[in-house]
N, C-alpha and C positions, 0 to 999 in steps of 0.2 A: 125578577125585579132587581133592580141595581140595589147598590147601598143609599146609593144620593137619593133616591128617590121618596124616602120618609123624610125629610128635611125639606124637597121640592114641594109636597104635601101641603105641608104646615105653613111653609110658603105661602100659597095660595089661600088657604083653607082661611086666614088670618089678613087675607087680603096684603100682604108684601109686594114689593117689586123686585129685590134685588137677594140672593142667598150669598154670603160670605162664608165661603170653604178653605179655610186658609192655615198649614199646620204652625203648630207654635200658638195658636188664638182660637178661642172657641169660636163653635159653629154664630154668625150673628146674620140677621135679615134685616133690611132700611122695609120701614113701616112706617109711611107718611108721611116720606122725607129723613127721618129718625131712623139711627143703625141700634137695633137692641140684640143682646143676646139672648139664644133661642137656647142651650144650655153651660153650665157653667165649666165644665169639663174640657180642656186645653185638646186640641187635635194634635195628635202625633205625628211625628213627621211619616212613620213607615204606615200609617193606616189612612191618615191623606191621599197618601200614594197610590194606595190602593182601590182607594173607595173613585178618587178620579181616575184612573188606570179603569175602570172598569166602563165607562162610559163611551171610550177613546176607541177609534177603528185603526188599523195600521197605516192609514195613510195619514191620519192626524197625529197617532205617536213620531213618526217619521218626521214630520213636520215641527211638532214640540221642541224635539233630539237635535234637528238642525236650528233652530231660530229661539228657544227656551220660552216659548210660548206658541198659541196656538187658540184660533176662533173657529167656531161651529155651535150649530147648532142640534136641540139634546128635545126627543118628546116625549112626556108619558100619555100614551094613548088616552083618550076619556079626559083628559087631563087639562094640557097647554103645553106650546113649546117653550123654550129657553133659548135666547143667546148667553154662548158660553164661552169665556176668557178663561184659559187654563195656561200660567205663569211658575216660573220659576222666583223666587225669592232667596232672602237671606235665611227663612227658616224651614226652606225647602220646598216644596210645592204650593200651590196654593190657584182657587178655582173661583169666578164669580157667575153667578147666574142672573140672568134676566130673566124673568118672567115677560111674556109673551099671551095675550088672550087669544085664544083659539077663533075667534073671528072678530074681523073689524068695528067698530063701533062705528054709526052713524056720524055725519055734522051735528046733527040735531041732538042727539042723544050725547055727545061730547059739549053741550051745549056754544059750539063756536059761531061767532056771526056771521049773517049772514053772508060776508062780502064774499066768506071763504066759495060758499055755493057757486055764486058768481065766476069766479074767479075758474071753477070747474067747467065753464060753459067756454073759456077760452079754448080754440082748436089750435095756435100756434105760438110760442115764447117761450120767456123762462119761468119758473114760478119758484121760487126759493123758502123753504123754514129753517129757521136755524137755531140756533141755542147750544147751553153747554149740555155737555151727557146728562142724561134724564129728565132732560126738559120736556120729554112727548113729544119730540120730532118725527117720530115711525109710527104714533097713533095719530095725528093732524097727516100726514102724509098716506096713510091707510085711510082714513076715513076719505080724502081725497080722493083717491084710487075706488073707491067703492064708491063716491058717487058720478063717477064718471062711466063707470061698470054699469050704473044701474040705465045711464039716460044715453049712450050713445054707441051705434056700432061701429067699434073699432079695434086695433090691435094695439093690446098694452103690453108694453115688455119692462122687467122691472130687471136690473143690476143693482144685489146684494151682497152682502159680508155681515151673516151669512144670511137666507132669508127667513125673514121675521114673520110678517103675515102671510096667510096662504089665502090666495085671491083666488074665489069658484067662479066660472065663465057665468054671468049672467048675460047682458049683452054685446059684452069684448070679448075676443079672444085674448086669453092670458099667458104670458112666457113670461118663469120665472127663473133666473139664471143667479148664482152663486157661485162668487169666487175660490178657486180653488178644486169646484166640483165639473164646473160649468163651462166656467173659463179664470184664464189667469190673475187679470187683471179689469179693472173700470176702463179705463182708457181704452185696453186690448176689445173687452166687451161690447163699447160704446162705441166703436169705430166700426163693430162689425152689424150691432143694430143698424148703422144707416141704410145697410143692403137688405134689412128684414123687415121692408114694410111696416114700419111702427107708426102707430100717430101718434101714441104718448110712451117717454121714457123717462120712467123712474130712475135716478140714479141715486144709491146707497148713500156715497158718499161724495164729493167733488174735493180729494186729497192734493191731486198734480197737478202742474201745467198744462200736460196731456189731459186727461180729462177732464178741467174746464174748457180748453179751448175747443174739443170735439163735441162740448156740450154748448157751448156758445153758439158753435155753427150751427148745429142741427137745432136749434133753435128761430135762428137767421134762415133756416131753409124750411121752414114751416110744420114743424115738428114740435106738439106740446115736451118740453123738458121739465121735468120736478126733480128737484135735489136737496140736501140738505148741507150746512156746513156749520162747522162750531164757530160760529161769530156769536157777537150781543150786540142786537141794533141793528136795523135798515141799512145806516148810511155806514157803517163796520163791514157790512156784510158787501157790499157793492164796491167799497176800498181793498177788502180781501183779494175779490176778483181780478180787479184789476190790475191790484202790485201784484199777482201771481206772473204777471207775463213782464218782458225787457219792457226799459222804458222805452225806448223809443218805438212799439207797439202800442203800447198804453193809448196813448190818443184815438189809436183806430177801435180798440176792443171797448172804449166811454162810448163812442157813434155807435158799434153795435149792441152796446148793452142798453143805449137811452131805445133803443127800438125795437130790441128782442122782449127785457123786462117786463113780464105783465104783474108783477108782486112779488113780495117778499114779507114773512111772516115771521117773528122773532118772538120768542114763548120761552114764559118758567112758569115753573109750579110752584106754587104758593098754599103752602098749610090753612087751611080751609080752619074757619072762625069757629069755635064750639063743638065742632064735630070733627070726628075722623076723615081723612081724605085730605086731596090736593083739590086745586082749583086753578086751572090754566089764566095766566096776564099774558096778551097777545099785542105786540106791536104788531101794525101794519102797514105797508108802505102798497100803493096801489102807481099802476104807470097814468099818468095824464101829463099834458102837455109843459105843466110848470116841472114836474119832477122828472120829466126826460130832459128837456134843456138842462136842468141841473146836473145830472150825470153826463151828460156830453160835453158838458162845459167844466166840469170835475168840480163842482161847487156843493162837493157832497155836507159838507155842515149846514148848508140852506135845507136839508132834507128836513128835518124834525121843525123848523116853520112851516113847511109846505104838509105837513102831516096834520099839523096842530090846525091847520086852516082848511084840510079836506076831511072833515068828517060825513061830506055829504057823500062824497066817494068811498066811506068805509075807512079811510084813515083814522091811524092813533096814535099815540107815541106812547111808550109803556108808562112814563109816570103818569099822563093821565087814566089807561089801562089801573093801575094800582090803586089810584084815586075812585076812580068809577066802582070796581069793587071794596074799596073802603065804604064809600058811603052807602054801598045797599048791604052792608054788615055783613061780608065774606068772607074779610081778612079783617086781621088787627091792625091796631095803626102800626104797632111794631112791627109785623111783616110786610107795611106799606112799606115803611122806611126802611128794613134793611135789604129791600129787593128795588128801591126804587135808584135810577139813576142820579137826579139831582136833589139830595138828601137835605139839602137847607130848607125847599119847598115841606118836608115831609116831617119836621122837629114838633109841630104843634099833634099831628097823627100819632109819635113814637110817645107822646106826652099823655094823648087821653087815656082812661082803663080801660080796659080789654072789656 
């Protein structure tokens, strides 16, 4: 048993997401959003070393030694996995872990709307969540994957960094590929999916040019695509895309995004009112025919009218998302307002008590 491994523990055991291994600072864990320390005693810099040095195989030391950092992932059997960032700093090593649940959580059991189900029933496009780090992008994107697993026979292939959830064949066959291990690159990876028979491709991340635009296409060639990207917001997220490529591209990659897009989901966690836990707020952006003209015609600020006006389709926009759980007493008004986008709407919620 490692040394990390009593701290991974407690992790869990205490319901954490995140373990802070960092020398120079004591051991700490984020707990419901919240970074608390787990003991008061400063990590050294030569027993950091150590205790991360023990987890590391030589092809990841190798890798650290060239780039001063270095991702993989870490399990303890019975347990759960970890993604794991192990960096170089100013007070010497230092290690973060993700906790990882050992299996997928349902839609249902994530309680997310229904639309997302929906939306699992599509066989060809793009399907986007996005958000900043730790928003639950790889559990809305796993539960996705599981219920596509449960209702359709097909080949999923999923490109990670590194891989997160482990997807058991129910009625897909499953290929899960990791960078580094697997193959080099997204781009590299996802240019060679196209020749492996995929009907849905998970993609980890959409970082390059190259791998949106090979994710574009195989989208356009009727190919379910899922991805995530650190945007906030629908119409952020489909502006990313698009200034990724030259301008003078731009125009053509709006025409095929207004006809690949079949959704886009934008998610934070939000400290759950009275109790322990987070509580997912979910924009949604769904394709119909008002909001593809709008992206082909680049009139992406018309997006969040066109959300606010489709609820029949599953649309949202996050402040009303904030709102909606404000009023069935999820959140506080205070973490209406300081997650909400337009914070003048939200001064009378930061006003009531908790």
């Amino acid at each position: 048993m490692s040394q990390i491994d009593h701290y991974l523990r407690t992790l869990i055991e205490q319901n954490g997401s995140d373990l802070h291994f960092i020398a120079g600072q004591p051991p700490r864990m984020r707990l419901y959003g919240h970074l608390d320390t787990v003991e008061d005693e400063l990590l050294a810099q030569e027993r950091t070393e150590e205790v991360l040095g023990e987890i590391m195989n030589e092809k990841d030391r190798n890798q650290f030694e060239e780039h001063d950092s270095v991702d993989f992932a870490y399990m303890i059997d019975g347990l759960a996995r970890f993604r794991v960032n192990i960096m170089r700093h100013l007070g010497g090593m230092g290690g973060v872990f993700r906790a990882i649940p050992s299996q997928a959580k349902s839609l249902e059991e994530l309680a997310l709307p229904p639309v997302l189900k929906t939306l699992c029933k599509e066989t060809q496009g793009m399907i986007l969540v996005t958000g900043k780090t730790g928003s639950g992008k790889s559990t809305t994107l796993a539960a996705m994957i599981a219920e596509i697993n449960s209702r359709m026979k097909g080949h999923i292939l999923t490109i990670e960094d590194p891989i997160e959830f482990v997807h058991e064949r129910n009625r897909c066959l499953i290929s899960q590929r990791e960078l580094g291990h697997h193959c080099k690159s997204f781009s590299g990876a996802l240019h060679s999916a196209l020749r492996e028979d995929p009907d849905v491709i998970l993609v980890g991340e959409m970082r390059d040019l190259e791998t949106v635009s090979i994710a574009v296409t195989a989208a356009e060639m009727g190919i379910l695509v899922m991805g995530t990207l650190h945007t906030n917001g629908a119409g952020a997220t489909v502006d990313r895309i698009v200034n990724v490529f030259p301008t003078d591209k731009q125009p053509h990659v709006r025409t095929m995004l207004s006809t690949s897009l079949r959704g886009v989901i934008s998610q934070q966690l939000i400290p759950r009112k009275g109790a322990d836990g987070l509580v997912a707020a979910l924009e949604i952006l769904i394709s119909t025919p008002a909001t593809s003209n709008m992206i082909r015609q680049g009139k992406l600020d018309q997006l969040e009218t066109a959300m606010q006006a489709g609820r029949k389709s599953g649309m949202i926009t996050m402040d009303k998302a904030l709102s909606d759980l404000f009023d069935k007493g999820g959140i506080t008004g205070k973490s209406a307002y300081e997650f909400a986008n337009d914070k003048d709407k939200f001064h009378k919620h930061r006003l009531l008590t908790e």
